[in-house]
C-alpha positions as CSV (number, residue, x, y, z in Angstrom):
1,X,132.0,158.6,108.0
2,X,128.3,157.4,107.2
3,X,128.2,153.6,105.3
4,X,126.6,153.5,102.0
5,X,123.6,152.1,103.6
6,X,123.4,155.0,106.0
7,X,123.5,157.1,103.0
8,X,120.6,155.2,100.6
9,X,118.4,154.8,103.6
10,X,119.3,159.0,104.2
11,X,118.9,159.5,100.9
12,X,116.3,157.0,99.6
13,X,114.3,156.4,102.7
14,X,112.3,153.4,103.5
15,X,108.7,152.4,102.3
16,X,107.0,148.8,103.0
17,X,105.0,149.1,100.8
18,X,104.9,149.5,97.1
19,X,104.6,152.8,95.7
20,X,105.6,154.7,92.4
21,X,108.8,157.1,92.2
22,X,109.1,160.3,91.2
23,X,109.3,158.7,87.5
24,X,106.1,155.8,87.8
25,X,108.0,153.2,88.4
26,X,107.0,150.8,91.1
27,X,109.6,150.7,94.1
28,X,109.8,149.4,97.5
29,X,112.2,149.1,100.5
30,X,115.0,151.5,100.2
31,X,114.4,152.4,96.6
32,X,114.5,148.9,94.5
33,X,113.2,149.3,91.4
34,X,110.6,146.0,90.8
35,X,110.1,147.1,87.0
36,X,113.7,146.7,86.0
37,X,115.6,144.8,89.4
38,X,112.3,142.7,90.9
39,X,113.6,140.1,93.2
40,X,115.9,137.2,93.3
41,X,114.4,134.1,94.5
42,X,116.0,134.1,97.9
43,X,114.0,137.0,98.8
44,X,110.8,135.5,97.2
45,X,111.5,132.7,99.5
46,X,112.3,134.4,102.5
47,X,109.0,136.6,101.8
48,X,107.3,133.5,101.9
49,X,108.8,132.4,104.8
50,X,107.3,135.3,107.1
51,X,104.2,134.9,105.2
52,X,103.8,131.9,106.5
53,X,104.5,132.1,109.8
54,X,102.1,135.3,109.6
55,X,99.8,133.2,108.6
56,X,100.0,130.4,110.9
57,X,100.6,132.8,114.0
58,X,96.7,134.2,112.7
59,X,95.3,130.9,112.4
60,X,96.5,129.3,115.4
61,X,95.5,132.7,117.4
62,X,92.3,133.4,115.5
63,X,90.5,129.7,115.5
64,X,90.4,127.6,119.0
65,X,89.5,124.6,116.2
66,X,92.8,125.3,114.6
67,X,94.8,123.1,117.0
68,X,92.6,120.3,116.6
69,X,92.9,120.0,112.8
70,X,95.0,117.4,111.0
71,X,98.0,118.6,109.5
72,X,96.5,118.7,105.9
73,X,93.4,120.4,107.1
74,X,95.9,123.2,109.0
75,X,97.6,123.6,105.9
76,X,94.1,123.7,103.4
77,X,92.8,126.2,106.5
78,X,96.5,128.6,106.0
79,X,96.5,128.1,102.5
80,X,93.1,129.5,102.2
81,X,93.7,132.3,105.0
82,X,96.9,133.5,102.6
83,X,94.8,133.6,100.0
84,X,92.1,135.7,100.8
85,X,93.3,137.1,104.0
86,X,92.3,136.4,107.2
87,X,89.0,138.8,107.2
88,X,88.5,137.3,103.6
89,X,88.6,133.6,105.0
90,X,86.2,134.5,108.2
91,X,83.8,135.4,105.5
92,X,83.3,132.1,104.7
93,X,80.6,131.1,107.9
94,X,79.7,128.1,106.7
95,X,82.9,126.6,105.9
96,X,83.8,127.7,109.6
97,X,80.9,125.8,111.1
98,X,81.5,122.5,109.2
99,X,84.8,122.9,110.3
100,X,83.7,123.1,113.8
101,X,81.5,120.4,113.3
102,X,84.2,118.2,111.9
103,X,81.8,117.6,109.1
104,X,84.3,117.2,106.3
105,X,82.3,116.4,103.4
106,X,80.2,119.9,104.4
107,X,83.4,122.0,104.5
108,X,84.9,120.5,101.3
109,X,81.2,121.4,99.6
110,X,81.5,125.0,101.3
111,X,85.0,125.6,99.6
112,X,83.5,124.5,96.2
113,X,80.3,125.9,95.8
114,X,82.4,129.6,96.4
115,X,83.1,132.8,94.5
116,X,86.6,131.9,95.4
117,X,86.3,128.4,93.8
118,X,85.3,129.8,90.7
119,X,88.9,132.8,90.8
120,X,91.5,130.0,92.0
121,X,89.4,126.6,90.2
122,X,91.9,123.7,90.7
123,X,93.3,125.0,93.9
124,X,89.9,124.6,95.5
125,X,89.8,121.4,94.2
126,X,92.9,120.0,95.2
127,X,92.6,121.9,98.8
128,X,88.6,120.5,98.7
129,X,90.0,116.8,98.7
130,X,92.3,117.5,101.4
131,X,89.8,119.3,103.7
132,X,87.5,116.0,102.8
133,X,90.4,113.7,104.0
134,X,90.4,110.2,103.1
């Protein structure tokens, strides 16, 4: 005798990604309707949690430098990374070589004078100062 989940995944199927249903609205997993059901916050966290570790598996496999970084400057360096991706964040060459440099003051100028300032404003900022440090 098949479960009810045997059945919905039989019978639903499973996509990771989003997509629209046979009526437009926009699903994902085994049929979860994000219009009208969305997400409870326990999944938005534990979203977040993979995310991060994604994110932090990339940087610490991506950038030799990474490892060297203070904690705040990791986190400016992940933040930005799960922002813009990790091709969107390699984009940024200068801001890579300040980092490399350990010229601070370079990198935090690098983050501001960006496209990407301009789209997320105070989050450069804020993540700006940090990369800065005191």
């Amino acid at each position: 005798m098949p479960t009810l989940k045997d059945m919905l995944l039989k019978h639903e199927g499973i996509k990771l990604k989003v997509y629209a249903d046979s009526e437009g609205v926009l699903t994902i997993g085994v049929g979860r309707n994000l219009e009208d059901v969305g997400i409870t916050r326990d999944e938005a966290m534990t979203m977040l949690d993979n995310d991060i570790k994604r994110v932090l598996y990339d940087c610490w496999h991506e950038f030799i430098w990474f490892a060297d970084l203070t904690e705040d400057r990791q986190n400016v360096v992940a933040n930005m990374v799960f922002n813009l991706g990790l091709e969107g964040f390699k984009k940024f060459k200068k801001l890579i070589a300040a980092i490399e440099k350990e010229d601070w003051v370079e990198a935090a100028c690098q983050m501001i004078d960006s496209k990407w300032a301009a789209q997320v404003k105070t989050r450069a900022v804020e993540l700006a100062i940090l990369m800065k440090g005191a």
